[in-house]
N, C-alpha and C positions, 0 to 999 in steps of 0.2 A: 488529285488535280487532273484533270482533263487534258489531254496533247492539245496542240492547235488541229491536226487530221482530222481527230473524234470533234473538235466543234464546227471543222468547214464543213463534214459530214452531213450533220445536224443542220446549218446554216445555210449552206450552198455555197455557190462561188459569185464573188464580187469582182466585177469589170472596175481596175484602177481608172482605165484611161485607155482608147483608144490607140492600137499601136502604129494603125495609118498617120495619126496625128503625132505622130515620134514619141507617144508616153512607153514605159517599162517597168515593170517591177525588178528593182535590183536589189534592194536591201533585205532582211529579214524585220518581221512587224513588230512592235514592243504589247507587250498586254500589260495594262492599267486597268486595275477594279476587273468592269466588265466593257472594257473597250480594247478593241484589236486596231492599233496607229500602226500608220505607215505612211511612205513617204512614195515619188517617184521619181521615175528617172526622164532624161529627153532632153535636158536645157541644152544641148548641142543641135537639137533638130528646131530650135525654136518653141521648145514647147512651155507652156506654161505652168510652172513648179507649184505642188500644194502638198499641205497635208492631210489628211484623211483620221477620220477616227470613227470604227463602224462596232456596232453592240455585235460582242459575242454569240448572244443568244440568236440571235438573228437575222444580223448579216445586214441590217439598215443601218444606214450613216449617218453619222450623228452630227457632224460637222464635219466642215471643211476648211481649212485656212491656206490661201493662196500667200505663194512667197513675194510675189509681184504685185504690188496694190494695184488697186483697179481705179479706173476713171471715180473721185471722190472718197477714196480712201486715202488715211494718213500717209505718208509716203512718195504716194505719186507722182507729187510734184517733183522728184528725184527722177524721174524719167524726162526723155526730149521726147515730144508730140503724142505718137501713138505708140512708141516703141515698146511700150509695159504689155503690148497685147502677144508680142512674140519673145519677153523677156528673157526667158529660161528660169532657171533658179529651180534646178531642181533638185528635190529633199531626196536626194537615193541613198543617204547613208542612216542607219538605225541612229535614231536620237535616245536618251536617257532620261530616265524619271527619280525624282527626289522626294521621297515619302514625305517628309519631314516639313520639305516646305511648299508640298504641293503640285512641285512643278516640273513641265516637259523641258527637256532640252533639247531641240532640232538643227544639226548644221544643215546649211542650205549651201548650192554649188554655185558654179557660175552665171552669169548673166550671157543672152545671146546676142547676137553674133559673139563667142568667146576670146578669137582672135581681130575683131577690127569694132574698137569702140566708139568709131566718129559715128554710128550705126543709133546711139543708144547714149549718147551725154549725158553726164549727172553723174549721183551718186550710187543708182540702181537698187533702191533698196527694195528687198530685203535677204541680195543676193549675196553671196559670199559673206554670211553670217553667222551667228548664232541666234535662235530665238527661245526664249522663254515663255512657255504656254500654259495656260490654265490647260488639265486636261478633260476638265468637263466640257468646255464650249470652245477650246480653240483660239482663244483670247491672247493675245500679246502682251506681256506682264513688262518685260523689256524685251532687248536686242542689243547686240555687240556685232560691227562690222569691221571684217578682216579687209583692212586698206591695203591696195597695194602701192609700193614704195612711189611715190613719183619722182624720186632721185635718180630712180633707173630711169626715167623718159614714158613712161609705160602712163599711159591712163589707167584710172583704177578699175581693177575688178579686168584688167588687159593682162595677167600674168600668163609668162607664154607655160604651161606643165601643168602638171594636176596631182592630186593625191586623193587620199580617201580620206575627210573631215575624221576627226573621230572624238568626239564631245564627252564626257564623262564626270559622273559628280567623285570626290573624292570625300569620307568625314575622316575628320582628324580629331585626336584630345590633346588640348596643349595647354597646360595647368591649370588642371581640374574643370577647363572650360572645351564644348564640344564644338565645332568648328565644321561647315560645310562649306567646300570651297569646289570649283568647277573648272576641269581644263578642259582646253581646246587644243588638237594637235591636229599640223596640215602637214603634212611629210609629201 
């Protein structure tokens, strides 16, 4: 098996995202088949969270799935006015894949502005989530979003702290039957 060194070698190197425009590579990339996913960082600068999946062999991107729907995308209408265009929602933390049943798993961070949501009304999808992704096309199979409490006063997706998502499949056997079950931990 081939390091990732020996295939960026081969490949060359792929611009995430601009870092004038607040994007970063903070996560390490998951390889699937023959795709190198990854995620990025910036929802604090405004920037707009995606994930990425680019061929091994040669460093082109195969898709792209934005965590922020866009003007006519499912979702959107979870956003107030134009705010989905500086939403955040960025994927900097490595997501998980499940042979089994095909699928990616990507936690997504906050929405922006992080600390003042009269900014950003709604629900903000598809920020402070889980998503569920084909990892051929990038496709959204489900989603699970991390609400924040509104008992505390907070509007959602307004938690004042952070952690590192960290998403992960678990299989289990439990009488004689095999079980794939998926946790999410936000510490």
């Amino acid at each position: 098996m081939q390091s990732i060194a020996t295939r960026a070698k081969r490949s060359g190197n792929v611009e995430l995202g601009a870092h004038d425009a607040g994007y970063s590579a903070t996560g390490a990339p998951l390889i699937v088949g023959d795709l190198v996913i990854t995620g990025v960082g910036g929802g604090e600068y405004g920037a707009r969270g995606y994930i990425d999946a680019y061929e091994a062999a040669t460093g082109k991107r195969r898709w792209r799935r934005h965590v922020v729907p866009a003007l006519g995308e499912p979702g959107n209408d979870t956003w107030a006015g134009d705010s989905w265009k500086t939403g955040g929602g960025p994927s900097w933390a490595t997501g998980s894949y499940d042979p089994k049943q095909n699928l990616l798993l990507w936690p997504t961070g906050n929405p922006s502005p992080d600390w003042d949501g009269d900014a950003r009304l709604g629900d903000n999808l598809y920020t402070n989530s889980v998503l569920a992704l084909k990892p051929e096309s990038g496709e959204i199979v489900w989603h699970f979003s991390v609400h924040t409490p509104r008992c505390l006063g907070l509007r959602r997706n307004q938690w004042p702290g952070g952690g590192r998502p960290a998403t992960r499949w678990r299989a289990e056997t439990r009488d004689l039957a095999a079980e794939s079950q998926w946790l999410h931990v936000h510490a």
